[in-house]
C-alpha positions in Angstrom: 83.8 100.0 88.1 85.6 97.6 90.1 88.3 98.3 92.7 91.2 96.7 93.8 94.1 96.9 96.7 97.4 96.0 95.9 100.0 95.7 99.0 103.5 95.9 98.7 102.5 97.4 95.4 105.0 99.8 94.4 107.3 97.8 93.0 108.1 94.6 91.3 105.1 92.2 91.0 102.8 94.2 92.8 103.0 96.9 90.6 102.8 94.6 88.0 99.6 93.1 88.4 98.3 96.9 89.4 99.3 97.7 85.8 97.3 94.7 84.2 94.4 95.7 86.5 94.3 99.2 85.6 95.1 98.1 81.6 92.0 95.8 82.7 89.6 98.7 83.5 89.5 98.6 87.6 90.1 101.1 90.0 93.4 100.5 91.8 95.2 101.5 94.9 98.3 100.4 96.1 99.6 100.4 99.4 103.2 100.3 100.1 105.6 101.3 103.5 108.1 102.5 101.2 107.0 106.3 101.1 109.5 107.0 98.5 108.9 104.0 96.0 105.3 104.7 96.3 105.5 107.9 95.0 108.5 107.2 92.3 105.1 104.5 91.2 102.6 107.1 91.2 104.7 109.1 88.7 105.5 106.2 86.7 102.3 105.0 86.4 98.6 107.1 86.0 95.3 106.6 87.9 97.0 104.9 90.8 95.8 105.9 94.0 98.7 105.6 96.8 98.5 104.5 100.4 101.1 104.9 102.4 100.8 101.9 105.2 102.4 98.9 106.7 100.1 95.8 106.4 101.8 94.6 110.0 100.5 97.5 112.1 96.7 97.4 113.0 96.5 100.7 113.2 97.3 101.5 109.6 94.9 98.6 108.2 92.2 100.3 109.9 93.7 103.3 107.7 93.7 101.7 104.3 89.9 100.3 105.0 89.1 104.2 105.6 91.0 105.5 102.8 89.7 102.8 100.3 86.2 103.4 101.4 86.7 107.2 100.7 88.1 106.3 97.4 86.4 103.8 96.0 83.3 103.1 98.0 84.2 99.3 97.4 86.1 96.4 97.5 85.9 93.7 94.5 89.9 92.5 94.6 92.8 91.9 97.2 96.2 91.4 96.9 98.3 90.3 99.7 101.4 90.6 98.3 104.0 92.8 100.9 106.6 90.7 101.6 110.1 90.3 103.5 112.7 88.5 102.3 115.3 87.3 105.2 117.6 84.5 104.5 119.7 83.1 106.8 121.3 79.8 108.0 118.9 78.9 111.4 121.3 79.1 113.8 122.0 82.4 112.8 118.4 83.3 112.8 117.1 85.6 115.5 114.1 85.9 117.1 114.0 88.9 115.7 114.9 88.6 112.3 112.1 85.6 112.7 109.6 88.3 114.0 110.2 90.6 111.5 109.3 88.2 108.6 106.6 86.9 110.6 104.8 90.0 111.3 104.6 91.3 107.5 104.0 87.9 105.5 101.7 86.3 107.3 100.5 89.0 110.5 99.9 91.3 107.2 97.6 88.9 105.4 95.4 88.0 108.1 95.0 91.6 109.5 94.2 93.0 105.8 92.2 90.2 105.0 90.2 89.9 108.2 89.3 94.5 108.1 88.4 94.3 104.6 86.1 91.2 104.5 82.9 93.7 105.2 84.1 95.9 102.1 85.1 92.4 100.0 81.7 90.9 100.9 79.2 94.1 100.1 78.7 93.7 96.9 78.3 90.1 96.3 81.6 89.0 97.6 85.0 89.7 96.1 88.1 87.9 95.3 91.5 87.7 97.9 94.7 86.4 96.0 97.7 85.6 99.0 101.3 85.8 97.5 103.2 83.0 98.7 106.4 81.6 97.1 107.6 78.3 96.0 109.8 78.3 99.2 106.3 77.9 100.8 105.9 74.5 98.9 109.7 73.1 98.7 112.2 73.5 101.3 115.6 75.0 100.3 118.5 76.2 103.0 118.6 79.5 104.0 114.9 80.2 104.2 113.7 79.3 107.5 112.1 82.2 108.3 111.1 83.0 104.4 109.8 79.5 103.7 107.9 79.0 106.9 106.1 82.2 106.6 105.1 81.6 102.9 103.6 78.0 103.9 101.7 79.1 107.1 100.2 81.7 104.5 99.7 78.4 102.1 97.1 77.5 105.1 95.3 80.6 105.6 94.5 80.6 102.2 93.0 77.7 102.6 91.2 78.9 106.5 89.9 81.6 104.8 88.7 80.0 101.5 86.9 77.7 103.7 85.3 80.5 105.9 84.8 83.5 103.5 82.7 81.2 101.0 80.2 81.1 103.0 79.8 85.5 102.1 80.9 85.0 98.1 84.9 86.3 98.8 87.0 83.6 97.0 90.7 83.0 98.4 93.1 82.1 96.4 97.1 82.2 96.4 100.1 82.6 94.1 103.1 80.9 94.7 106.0 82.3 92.2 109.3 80.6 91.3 112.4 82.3 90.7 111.1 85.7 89.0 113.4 88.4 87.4 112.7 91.2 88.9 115.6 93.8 89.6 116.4 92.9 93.0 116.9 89.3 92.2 119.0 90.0 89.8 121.1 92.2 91.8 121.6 89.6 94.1 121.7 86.6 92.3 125.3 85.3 91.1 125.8 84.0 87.9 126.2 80.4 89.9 122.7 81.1 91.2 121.1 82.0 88.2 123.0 79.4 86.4 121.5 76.9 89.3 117.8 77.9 88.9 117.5 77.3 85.4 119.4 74.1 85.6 116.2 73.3 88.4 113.8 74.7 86.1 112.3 72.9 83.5 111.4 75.8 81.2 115.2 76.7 81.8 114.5 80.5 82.6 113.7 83.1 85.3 109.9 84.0 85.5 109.0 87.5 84.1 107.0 89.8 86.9 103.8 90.0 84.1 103.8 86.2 84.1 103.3 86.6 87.7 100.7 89.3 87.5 98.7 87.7 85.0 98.3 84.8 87.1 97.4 87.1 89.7 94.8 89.0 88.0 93.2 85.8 86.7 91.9 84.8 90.1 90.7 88.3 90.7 88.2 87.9 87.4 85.2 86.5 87.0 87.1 83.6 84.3 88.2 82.6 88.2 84.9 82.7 89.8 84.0 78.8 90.8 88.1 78.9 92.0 88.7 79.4 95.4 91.1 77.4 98.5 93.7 76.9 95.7 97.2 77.5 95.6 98.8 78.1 92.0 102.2 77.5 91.7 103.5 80.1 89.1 107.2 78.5 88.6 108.3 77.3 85.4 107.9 73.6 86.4 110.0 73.7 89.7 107.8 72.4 92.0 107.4 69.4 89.7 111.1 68.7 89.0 113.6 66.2 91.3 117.1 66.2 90.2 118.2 65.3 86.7 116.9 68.0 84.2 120.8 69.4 83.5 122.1 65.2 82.5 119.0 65.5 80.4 119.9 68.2 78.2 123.2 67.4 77.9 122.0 63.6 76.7 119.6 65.9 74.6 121.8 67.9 73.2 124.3 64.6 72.0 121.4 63.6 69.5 
């Protein structure tokens, strides 16, 4: 049976794409820092197995490869999804608010990625899918930090798809668009939301399945000649200027 690691997995999209792995047949853990969430997910959902870790701290990487290995005995899918969110205007953007972004989306992926390539390579070679964001890809204000992290991760997606071939792991990323998961909606205005969907072309919020299902894609073998790609997972916003609302409204005249 194959095995998968979800980080950042108790909530939200992570535990999204563990429930369509699990619904899927694998064996999944997920590792969150969140002691608390990643228990209230272990109750919530059956045949999880929980690791309680932060993907920024060597140390407990070197945990998580022990504990999987005890677990499972393998390796087939990982998901690099823990993530801070930190948005700021620059100049009010500290070195250390840069650091802490820093150190968990992009310090997290490499560290994970680079203990668990023996384990991901064992059996023939398994499958890495990065989370980045659409902030990786387009530049908005606020996201200095957020964005830059998302499109250095953009490139090690593409170091390590280039690199881990050569041992059969495909890397792959997943960049998401506005998703509606709980704490965007608690912090989005109605201005905001109202904004998005005017930017979007399918004129909604993602839905965290849509997300996972992508996700869970280029962990399967329907995936397995993909690999150094970045799939944009965003209604259309990536491919959208400025426009879409005078369109609708002309639209909706006819």
């Amino acid at each position: 049976m194959k095995a998968a690691l979800v980080t950042g997995g108790a909530r939200g999209i992570g535990l999204a794409t563990a429930k369509g792995l699990l619904a899927e047949g694998w064996q999944v853990a997920i590792l969150d820092r969140d002691s608390e969430a990643l228990e209230a997910a272990g109750k919530e959902v059956a045949g999880l197995t929980l690791i309680n870790a932060d993907v920024s701290r060597p140390e407990d990487v070197e945990r998580a490869v022990a504990e999987i290995t005890a677990a499972f005995g393998r390796l087939d899918g990982l998901v690099n999804n823990a993530g801070v969110a930190d948005f700021g205007p620059i100049r009010e953007t500290t070195f250390e608010r840069w650091r802490r972004v820093m150190e968990t989306n992009l310090d997290g992926p490499f560290l994970m990625t680079q203990a668990f390539t023996d384990l991901l390579a064992a059996d023939g070679g398994g499958a890495v899918v990065n989370i980045t964001s659409i902030s990786g890809l387009r530049a908005s204000t606020l996201r200095v930090a957020y964005g830059t992290s998302k499109a250095a991760l953009a490139q090690l997606t593409l170091q390590q798809a280039a690199e881990l071939g050569e041992i059969g792991i495909r890397v792959n990323a997943v960049a998401p668009g506005p998703v509606a998961t709980k704490l965007a909606m608690a912090v989005h205005s109605p201005e905001i939301i109202a904004a998005y969907h005017d930017a979007l072309p399918l004129n909604r919020y993602g839905k965290e399945e849509e997300i996972a299902a992508a996700i869970n894609f280029l962990l399967s073998e329907k995936a397995s000649f993909i690999t150094g790609q970045v799939l944009a997972a965003d209604g259309g916003f990536e491919a959208t200027g400025i426009g879409l609302p005078a369109l609708r409204a002309d639209a909706a005249k006819d």
